[in-house]
KELUM-394493 format. One record per residue (C-alpha): x, y, z; residue in one letter. Coordinates in pm, 1 decimal, always signed. Example, Ala and Ser with C-alpha at 12.3 -4.5 7.8 and 13.67 -1.06 7.14 Angstrom:
BEGIN
{atom {+1230.0, -450.0, +780.0}, "A"}
{atom {+1367.0, -106.0, +714.0}, "S"}
This chain:
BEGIN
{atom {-1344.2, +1239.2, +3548.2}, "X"}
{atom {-1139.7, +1552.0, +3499.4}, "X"}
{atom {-819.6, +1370.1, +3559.0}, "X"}
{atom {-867.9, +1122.7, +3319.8}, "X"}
{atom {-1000.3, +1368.8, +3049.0}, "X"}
{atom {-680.7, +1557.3, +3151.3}, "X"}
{atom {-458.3, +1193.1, +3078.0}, "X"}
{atom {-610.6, +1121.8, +2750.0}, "X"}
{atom {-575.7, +1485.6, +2642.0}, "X"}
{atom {-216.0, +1469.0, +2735.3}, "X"}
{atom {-170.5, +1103.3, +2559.4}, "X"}
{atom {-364.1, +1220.4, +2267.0}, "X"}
{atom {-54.8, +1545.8, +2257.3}, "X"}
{atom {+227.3, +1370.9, +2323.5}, "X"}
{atom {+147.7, +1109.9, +2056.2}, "X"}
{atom {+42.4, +1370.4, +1788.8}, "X"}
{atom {+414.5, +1566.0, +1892.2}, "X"}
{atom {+664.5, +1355.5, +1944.3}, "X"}
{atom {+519.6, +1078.0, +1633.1}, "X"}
{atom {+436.4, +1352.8, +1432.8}, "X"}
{atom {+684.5, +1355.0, +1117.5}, "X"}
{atom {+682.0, +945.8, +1148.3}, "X"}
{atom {+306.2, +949.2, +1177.0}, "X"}
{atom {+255.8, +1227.5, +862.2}, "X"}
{atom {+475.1, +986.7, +696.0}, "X"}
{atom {+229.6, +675.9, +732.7}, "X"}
{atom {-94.1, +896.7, +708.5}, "X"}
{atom {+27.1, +1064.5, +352.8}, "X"}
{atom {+207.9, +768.6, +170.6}, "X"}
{atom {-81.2, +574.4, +292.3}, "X"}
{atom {-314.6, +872.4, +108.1}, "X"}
{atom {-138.4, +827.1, -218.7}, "X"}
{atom {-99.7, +459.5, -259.1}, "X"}
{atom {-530.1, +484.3, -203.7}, "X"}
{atom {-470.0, +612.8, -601.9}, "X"}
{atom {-137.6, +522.2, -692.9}, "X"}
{atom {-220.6, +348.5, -1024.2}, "X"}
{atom {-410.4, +665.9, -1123.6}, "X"}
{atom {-117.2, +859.3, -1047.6}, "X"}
{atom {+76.0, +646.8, -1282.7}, "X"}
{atom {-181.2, +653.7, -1528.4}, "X"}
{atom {-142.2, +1031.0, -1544.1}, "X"}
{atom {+230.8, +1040.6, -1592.2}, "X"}
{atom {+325.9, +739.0, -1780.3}, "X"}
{atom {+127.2, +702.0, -2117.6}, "X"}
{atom {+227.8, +394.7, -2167.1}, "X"}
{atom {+89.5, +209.1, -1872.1}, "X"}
{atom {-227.5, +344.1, -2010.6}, "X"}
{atom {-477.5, +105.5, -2196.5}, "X"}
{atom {-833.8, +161.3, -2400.2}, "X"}
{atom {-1104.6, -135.4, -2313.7}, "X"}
{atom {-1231.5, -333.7, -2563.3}, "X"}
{atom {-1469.2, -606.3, -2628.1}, "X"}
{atom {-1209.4, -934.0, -2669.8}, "X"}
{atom {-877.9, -950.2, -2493.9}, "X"}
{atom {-540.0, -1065.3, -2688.2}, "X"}
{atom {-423.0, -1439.6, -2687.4}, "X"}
{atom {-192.0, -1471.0, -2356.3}, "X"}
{atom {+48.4, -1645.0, -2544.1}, "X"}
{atom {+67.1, -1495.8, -2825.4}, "X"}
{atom {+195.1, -1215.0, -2566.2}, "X"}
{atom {+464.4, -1424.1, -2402.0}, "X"}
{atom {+590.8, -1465.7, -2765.4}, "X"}
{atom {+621.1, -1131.1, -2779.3}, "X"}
{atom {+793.8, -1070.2, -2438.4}, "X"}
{atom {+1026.9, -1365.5, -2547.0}, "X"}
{atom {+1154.2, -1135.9, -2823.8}, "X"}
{atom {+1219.4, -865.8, -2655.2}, "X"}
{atom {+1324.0, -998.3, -2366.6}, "X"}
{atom {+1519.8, -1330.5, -2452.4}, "X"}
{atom {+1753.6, -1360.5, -2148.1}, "X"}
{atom {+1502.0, -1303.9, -1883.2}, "X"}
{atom {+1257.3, -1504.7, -1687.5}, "X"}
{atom {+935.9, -1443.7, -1614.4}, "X"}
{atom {+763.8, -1482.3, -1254.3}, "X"}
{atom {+437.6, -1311.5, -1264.4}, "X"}
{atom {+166.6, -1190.6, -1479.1}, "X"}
{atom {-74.2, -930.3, -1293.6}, "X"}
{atom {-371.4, -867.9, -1384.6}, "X"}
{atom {-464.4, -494.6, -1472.1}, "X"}
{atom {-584.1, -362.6, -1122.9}, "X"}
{atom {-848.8, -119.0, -1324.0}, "X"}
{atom {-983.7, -148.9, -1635.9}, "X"}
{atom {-798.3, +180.9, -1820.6}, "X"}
{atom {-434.0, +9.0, -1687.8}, "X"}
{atom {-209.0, -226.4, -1862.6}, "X"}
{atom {-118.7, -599.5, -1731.6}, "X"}
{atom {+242.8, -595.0, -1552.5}, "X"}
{atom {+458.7, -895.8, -1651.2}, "X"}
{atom {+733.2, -945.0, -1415.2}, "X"}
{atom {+1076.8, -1057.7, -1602.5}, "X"}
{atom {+1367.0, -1086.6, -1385.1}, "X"}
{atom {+1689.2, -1029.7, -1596.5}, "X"}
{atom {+2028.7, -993.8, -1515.2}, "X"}
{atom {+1917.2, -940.5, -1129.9}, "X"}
{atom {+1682.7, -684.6, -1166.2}, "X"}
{atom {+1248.1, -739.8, -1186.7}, "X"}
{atom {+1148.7, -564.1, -1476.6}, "X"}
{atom {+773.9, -466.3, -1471.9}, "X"}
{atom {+646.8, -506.4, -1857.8}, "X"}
{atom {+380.9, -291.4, -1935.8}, "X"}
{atom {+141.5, -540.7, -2191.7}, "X"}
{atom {-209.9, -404.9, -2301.7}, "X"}
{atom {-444.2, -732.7, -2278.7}, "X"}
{atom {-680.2, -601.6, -2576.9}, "X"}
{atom {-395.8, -522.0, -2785.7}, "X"}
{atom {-118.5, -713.3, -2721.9}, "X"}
{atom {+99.1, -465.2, -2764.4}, "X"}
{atom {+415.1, -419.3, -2524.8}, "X"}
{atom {+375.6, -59.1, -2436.7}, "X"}
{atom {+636.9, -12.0, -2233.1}, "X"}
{atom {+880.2, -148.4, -1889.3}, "X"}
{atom {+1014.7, +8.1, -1586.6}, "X"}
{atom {+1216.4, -134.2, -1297.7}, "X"}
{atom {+995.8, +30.0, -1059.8}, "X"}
{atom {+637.2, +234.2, -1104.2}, "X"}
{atom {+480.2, +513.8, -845.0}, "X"}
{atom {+236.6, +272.3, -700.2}, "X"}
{atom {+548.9, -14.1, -648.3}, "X"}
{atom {+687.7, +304.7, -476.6}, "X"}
{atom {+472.0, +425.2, -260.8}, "X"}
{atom {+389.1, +105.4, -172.7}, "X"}
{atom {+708.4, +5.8, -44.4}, "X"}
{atom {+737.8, +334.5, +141.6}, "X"}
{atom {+418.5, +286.0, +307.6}, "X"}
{atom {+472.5, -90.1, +383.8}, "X"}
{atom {+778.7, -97.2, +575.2}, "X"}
{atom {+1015.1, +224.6, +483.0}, "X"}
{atom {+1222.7, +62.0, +267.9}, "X"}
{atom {+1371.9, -107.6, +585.2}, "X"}
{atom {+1335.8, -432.1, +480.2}, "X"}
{atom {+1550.2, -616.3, +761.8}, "X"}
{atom {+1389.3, -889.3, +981.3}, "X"}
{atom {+1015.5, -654.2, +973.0}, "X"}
{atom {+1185.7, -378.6, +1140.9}, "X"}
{atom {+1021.8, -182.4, +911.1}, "X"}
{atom {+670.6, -348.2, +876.6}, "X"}
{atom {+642.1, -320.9, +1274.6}, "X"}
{atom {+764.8, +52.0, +1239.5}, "X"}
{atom {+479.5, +151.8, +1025.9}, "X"}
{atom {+247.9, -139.3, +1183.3}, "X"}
{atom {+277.3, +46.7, +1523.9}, "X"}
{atom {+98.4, +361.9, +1436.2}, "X"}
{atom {-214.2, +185.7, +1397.2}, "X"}
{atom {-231.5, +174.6, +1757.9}, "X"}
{atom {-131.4, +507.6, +1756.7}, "X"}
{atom {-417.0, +595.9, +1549.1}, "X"}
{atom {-636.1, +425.1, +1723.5}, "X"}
{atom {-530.3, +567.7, +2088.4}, "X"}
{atom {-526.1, +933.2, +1997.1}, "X"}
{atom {-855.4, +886.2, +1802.7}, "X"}
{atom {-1061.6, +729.6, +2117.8}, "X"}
{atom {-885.5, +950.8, +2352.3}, "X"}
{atom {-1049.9, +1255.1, +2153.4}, "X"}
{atom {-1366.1, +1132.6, +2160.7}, "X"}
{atom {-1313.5, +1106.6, +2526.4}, "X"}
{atom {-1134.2, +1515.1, +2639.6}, "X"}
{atom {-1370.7, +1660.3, +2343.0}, "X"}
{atom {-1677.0, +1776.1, +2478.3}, "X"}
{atom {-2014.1, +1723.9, +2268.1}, "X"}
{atom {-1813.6, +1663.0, +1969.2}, "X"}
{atom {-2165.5, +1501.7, +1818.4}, "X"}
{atom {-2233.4, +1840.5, +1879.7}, "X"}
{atom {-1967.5, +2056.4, +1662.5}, "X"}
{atom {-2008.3, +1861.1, +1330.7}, "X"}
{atom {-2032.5, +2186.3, +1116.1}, "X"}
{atom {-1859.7, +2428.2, +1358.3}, "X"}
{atom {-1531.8, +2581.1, +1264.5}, "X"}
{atom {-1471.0, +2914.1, +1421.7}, "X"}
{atom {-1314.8, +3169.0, +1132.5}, "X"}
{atom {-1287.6, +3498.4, +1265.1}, "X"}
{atom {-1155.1, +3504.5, +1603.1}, "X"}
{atom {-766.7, +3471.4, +1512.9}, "X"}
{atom {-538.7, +3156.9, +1375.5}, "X"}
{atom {-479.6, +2991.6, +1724.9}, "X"}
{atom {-870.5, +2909.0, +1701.2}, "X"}
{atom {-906.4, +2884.7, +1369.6}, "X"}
{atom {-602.4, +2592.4, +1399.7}, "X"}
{atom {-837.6, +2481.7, +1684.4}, "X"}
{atom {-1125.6, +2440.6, +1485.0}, "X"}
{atom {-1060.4, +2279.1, +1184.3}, "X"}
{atom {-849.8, +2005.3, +1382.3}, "X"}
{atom {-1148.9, +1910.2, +1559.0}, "X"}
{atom {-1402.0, +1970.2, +1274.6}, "X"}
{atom {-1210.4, +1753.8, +1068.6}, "X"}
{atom {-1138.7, +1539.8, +1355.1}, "X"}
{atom {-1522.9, +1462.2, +1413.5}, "X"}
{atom {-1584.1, +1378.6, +1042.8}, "X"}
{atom {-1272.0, +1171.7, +1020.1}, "X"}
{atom {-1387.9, +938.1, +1320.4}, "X"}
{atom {-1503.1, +627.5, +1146.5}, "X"}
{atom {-1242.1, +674.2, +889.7}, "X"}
{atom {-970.4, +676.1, +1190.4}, "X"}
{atom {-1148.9, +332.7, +1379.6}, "X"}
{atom {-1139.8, +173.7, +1027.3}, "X"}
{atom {-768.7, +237.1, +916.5}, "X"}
{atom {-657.9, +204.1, +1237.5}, "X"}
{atom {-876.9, -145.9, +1336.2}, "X"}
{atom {-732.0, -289.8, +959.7}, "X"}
{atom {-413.1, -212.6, +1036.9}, "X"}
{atom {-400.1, -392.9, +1409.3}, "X"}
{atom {-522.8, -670.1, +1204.3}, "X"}
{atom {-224.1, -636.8, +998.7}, "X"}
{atom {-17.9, -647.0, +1322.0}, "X"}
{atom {-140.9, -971.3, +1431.4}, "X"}
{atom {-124.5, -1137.5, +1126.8}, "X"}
{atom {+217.0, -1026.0, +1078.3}, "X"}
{atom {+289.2, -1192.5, +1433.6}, "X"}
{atom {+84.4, -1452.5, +1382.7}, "X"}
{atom {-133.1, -1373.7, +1684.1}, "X"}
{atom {-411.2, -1661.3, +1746.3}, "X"}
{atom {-242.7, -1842.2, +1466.1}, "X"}
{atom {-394.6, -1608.7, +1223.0}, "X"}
{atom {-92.1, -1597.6, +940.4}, "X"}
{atom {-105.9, -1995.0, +947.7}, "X"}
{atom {-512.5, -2009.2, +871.4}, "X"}
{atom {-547.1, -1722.6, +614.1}, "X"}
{atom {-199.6, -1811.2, +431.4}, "X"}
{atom {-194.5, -2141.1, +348.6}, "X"}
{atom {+134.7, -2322.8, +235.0}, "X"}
{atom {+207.1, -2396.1, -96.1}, "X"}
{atom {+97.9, -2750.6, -209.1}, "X"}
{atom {+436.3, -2959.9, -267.6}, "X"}
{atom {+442.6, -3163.1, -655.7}, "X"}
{atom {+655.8, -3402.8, -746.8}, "X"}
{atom {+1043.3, -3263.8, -829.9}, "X"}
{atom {+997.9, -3205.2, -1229.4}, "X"}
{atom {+1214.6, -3360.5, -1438.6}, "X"}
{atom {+1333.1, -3025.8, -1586.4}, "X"}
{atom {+1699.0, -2884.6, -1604.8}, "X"}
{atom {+1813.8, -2569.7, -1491.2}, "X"}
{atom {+1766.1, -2370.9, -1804.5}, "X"}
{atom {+1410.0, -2571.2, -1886.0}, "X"}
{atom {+1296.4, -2467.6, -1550.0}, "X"}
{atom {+1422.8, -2060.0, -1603.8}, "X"}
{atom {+1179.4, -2104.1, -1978.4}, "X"}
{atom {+874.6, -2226.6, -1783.8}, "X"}
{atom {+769.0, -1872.9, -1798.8}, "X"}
{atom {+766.7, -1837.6, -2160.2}, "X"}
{atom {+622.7, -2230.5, -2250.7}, "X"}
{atom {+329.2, -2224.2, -1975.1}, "X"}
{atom {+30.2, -2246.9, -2181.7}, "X"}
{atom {-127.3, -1947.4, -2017.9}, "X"}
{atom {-449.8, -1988.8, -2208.0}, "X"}
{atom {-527.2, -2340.6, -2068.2}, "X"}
{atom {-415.2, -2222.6, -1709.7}, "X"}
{atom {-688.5, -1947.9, -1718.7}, "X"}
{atom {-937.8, -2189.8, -1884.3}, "X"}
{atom {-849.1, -2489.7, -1607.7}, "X"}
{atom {-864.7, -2221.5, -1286.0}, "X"}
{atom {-1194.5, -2076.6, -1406.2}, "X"}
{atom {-1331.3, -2416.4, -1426.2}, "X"}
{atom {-1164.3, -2505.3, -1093.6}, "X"}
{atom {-1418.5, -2192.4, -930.5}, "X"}
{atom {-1744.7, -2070.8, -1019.4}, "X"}
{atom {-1709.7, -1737.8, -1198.9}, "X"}
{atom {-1354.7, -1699.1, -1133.7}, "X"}
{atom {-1225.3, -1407.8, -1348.8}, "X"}
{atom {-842.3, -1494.7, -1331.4}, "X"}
{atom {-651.9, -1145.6, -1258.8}, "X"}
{atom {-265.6, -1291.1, -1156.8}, "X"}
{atom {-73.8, -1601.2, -1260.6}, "X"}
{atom {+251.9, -1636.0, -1043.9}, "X"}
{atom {+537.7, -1903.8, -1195.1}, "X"}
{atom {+693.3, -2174.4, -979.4}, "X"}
{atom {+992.1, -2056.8, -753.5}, "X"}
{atom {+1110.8, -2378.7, -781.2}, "X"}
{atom {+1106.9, -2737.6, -899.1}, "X"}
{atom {+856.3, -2872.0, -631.2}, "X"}
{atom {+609.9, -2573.7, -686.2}, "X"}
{atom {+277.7, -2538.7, -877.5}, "X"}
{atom {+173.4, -2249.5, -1085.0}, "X"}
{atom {-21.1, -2021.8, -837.6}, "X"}
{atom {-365.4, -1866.3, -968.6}, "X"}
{atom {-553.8, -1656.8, -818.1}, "X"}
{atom {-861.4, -1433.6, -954.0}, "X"}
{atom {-1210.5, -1218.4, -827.2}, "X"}
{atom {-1585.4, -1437.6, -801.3}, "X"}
{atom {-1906.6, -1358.0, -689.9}, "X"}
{atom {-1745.9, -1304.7, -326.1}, "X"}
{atom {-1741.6, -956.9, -246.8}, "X"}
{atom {-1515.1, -742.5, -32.4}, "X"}
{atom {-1216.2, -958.5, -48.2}, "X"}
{atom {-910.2, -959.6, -258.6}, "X"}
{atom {-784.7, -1172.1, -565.1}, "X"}
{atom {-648.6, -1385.0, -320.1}, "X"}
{atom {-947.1, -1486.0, -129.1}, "X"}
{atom {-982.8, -1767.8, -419.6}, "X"}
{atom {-634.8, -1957.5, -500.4}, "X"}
{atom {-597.2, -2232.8, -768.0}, "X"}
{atom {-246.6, -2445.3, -784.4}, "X"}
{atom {-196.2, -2581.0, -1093.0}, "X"}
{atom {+117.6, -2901.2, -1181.9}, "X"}
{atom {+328.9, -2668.5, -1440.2}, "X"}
{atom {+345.2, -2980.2, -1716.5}, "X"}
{atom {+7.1, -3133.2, -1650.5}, "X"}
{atom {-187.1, -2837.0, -1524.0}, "X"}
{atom {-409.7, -3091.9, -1336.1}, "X"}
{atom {-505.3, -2861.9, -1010.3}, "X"}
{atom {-363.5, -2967.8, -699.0}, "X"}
{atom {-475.4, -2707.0, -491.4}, "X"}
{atom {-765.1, -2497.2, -420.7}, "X"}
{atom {-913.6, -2242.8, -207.2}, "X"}
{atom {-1255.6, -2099.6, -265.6}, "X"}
{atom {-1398.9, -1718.2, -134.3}, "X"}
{atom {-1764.7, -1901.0, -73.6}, "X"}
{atom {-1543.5, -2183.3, +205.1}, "X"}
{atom {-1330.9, -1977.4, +355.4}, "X"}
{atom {-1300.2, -1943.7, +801.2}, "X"}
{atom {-1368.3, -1616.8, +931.2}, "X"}
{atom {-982.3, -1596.7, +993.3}, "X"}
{atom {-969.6, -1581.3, +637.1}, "X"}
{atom {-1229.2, -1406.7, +508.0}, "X"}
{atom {-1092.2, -1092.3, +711.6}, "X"}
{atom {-750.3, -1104.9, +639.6}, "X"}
{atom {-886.2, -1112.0, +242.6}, "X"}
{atom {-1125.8, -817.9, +270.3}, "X"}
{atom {-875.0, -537.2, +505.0}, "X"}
{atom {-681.1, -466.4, +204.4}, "X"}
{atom {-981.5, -400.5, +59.0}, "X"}
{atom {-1138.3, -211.7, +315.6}, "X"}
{atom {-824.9, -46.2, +365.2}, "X"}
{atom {-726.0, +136.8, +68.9}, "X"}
{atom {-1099.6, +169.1, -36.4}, "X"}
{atom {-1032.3, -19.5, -379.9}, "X"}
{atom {-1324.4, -248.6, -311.8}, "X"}
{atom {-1566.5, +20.6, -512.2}, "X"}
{atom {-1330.6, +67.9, -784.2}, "X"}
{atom {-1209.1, +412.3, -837.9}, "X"}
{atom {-1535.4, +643.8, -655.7}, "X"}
{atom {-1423.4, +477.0, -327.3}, "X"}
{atom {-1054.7, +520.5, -362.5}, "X"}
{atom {-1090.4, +896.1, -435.6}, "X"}
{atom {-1323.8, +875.0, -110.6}, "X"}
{atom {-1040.1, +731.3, +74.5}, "X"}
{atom {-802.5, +966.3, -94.4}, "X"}
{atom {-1037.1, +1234.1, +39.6}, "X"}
{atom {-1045.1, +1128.4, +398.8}, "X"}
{atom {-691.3, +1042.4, +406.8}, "X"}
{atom {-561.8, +1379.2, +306.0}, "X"}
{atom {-793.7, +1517.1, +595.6}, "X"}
{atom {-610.9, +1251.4, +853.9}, "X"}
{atom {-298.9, +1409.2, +704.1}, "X"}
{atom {-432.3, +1710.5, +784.9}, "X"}
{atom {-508.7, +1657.7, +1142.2}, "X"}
{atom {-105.9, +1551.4, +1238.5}, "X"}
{atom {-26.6, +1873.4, +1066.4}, "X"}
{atom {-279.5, +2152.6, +1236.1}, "X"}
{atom {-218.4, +1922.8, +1576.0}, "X"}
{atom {+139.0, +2035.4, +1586.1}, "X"}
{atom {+49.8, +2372.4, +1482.8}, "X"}
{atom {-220.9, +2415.1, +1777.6}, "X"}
{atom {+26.2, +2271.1, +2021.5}, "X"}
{atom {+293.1, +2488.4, +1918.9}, "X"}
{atom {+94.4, +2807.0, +1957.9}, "X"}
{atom {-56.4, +2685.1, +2309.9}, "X"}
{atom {+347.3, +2785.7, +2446.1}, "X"}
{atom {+504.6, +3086.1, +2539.2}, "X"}
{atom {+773.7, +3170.2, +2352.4}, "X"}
{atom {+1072.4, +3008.8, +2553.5}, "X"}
{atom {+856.4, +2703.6, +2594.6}, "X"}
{atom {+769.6, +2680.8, +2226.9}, "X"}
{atom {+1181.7, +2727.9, +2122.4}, "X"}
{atom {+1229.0, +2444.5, +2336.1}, "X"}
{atom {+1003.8, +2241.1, +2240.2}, "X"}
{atom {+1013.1, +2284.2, +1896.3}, "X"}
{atom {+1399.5, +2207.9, +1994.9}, "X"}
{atom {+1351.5, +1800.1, +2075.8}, "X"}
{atom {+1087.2, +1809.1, +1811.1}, "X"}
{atom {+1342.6, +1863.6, +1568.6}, "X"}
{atom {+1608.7, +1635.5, +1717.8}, "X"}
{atom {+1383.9, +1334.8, +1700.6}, "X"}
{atom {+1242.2, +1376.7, +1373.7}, "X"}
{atom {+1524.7, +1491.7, +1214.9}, "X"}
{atom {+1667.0, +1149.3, +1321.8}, "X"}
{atom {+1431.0, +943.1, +1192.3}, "X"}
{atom {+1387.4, +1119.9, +859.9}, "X"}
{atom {+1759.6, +1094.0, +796.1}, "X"}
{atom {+1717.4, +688.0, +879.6}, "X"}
{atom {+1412.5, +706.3, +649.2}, "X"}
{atom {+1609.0, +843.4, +357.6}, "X"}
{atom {+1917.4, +670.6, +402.8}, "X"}
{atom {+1745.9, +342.2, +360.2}, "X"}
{atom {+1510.0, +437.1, +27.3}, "X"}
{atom {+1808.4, +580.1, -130.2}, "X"}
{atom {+2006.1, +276.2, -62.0}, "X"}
{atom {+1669.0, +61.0, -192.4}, "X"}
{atom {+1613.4, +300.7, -509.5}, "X"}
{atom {+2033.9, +242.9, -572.0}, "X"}
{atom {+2077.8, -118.2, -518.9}, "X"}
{atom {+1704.9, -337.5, -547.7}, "X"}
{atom {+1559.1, -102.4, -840.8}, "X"}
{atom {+1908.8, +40.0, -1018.7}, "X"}
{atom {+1717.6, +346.1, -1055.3}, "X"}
{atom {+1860.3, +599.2, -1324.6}, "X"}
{atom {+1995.3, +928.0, -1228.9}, "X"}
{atom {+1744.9, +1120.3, -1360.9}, "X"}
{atom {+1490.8, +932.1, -1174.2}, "X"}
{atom {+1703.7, +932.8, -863.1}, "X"}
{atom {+1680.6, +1356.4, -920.8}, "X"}
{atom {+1310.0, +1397.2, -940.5}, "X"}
{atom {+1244.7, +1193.0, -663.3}, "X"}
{atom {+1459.4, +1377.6, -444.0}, "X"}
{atom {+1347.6, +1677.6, -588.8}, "X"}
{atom {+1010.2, +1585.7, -475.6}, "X"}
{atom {+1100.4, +1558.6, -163.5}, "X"}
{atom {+1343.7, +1883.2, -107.9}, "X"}
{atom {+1022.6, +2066.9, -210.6}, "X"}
{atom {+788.4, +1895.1, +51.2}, "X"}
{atom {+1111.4, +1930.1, +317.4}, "X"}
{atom {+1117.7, +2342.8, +194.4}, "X"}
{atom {+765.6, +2373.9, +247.2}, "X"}
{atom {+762.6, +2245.6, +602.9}, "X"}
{atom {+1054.2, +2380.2, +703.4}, "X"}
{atom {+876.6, +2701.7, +608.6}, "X"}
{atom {+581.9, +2649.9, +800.9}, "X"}
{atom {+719.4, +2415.7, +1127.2}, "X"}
{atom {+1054.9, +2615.2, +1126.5}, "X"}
{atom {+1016.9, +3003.5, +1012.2}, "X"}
{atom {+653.1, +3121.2, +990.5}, "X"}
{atom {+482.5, +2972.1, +1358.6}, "X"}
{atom {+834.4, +3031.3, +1530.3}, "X"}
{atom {+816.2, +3398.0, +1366.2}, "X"}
């Protein structure tokens, strides 16, 4: 029993050393998209919206968006994800997706952006801006395991732990103080740890496909008749769509559908895609799917929460369960919470390793620490800035902050990893 104990204590280390700046990376972007909207909310104004009783006429908005935007094409119409945030209207326009910012009480276009925090952050924490052939997706997908090894493996070398759930050790020097809080935070964090980590497997095998789960819970399009529509007809669907009766037809299509995103066809054998929140909890807006014919908006195609396979119903609710949006904004602040403590646990698990060495050892290991991770963090940032440059055509200024951002968070470790334990 003491050997193994030994193994998993030395798998549970190795993971939390030589992973560590690639698995802070997933842990903390993961944190912040939990409340990425709200950190939008807080530093753009004009994604901002007040609720009233009676929304604006949707196409009475369009018009609107037509004016201001009369060479572009619109794809998608999102849905506010919180009451106090504005609907995003995709418009593509001279090869570049332009999120418009449209208040549905007002009408009002308050604003556009090629690319918000919470598209961001997203992105980041989605695949690493390495979007070639799921190299990233698997990169970040990975760690899920990862999570899910070192947190069983703990529970495993860490005697009593049931035991030490308000213990942490202040006054007998920093090496157990480091000790302490990693496992006191560790202990709390457990269920938090089995649930990100057992969502995000699930990820993994849908993104593979495993048991043929991709093909069940993501159903193809339904294929319409070619419309008789020319090239330029087709690229105005977005702004002659009677949006009004395609809300009114997919409500009726489900029981107390509330329709939340409308998506355009990508081409001339596609419906318009609906999709919207019932009765059904736990799952996402698209747990119930409407396809509508673009011209006739008879429905050709429909998937309700209430019929779903079990297949399905997962794959709907672990975004949910996931980011914690499934309780509105209480439960993403909880998962905010616990995130930033999971965060917290790759950080003072360095830290206690570190201080564990002697001297020459810790040089030398802190030696291929660096080596690695400096690697992979140059990778990392080589493909957001090329992302940023060429699929959003960031400005400068923005291009600035965001690296400034980051040469603060780089400073700050550096200060801690590099100067103050090595000193």
């Amino acid at each position: 029993m003491k050997k193994l104990k030994k193994i998993f204590f030395q798998l549970h280390s190795w993971i939390g050393i030589n992973l560590s700046i690639l698995f802070f990376v997933v842990c903390f972007s993961g944190t912040l998209a939990t409340i990425a909207r709200e950190i939008d909310w807080i530093f753009r104004p004009d994604i901002r919206v007040s609720v009233q009783e009676l929304k604006a006429d949707k196409n009475e908005i369009v018009k609107k968006i037509e004016k201001a935007y009369p060479d572009g094409v619109i794809t998608e119409w999102e849905g506010g994800r919180m009451p106090y945030l504005c609907d995003l209207v995709s418009v593509e326009k001279e090869g570049l997706e332009w999120y418009v910012f449209v208040n549905p009480y007002t009408g009002e276009i308050q604003g556009a952006t090629t690319l918000t925090f919470q598209r961001f952050i997203r992105d980041f924490h989605y695949y690493f801006f390495i979007d070639y052939n799921n190299v990233g997706h698997f990169m970040v997908l990975v760690f899920a395991f990862m999570l899910f090894i070192v947190t069983i493996t703990a529970l495993f070398f860490y005697k009593n732990w049931w035991k030490k759930l308000f213990e942490l050790k202040i006054n007998k020097g920093s090496a157990v103080l480091f000790r302490s809080l990693h496992r006191l935070v560790g202990v709390w964090s457990v269920p938090f740890c089995l649930l990100i980590s057992i969502t995000g497997i699930w990820y993994f095998i849908e993104r593979t496909n495993t048991a043929n789960v991709s093909d069940v819970a993501n159903p193809e399009t339904p294929k319409i008749e070619t419309l008789d529509l020319d090239e330029t007809s087709f690229s105005n669907l977005g702004f002659t769509v009677d949006y009004n009766k395609v809300v009114s037809t997919a409500e009726n299509a489900i029981p107390n559908l509330k329709v939340k995103d409308i998506k355009l066809p990508k081409n001339l054998n596609s419906p318009i895609y609906v999709t919207g929140k019932s009765d059904v909890p736990l799952v996402r807006y698209r747990a119930n799917r409407v396809w509508l014919h673009p011209l006739t908006y008879d429905v050709v195609g429909i998937q309700k929460a209430t019929e779903v396979g079990a297949k399905t119903l997962i794959n709907d609710s672990a975004d949910m369960l996931h980011f914690g949006v499934w309780g509105g904004l209480i439960t993403k602040i909880i998962w905010f919470f616990f995130g930033l403590c999971l965060s917290t646990l790759v950080l003072t698990g360095i830290v206690i390793r570190l201080k564990k060495k002697t001297k020459k050892e810790a040089d030398l290991k802190v030696a291929k620490w660096n080596y690695f991770n400096i690697s992979v963090v140059v990778l990392l940032f080589g493909a957001m800035y090329y992302t940023l440059v060429v699929k959003y055509a960031l400005a400068p200024y923005q291009i600035v902050l965001i690296t400034g951002a980051f040469v603060i968070l780089i400073l700050l470790a550096y200060y801690v990893f590099g100067y103050k334990l090595k000193k």
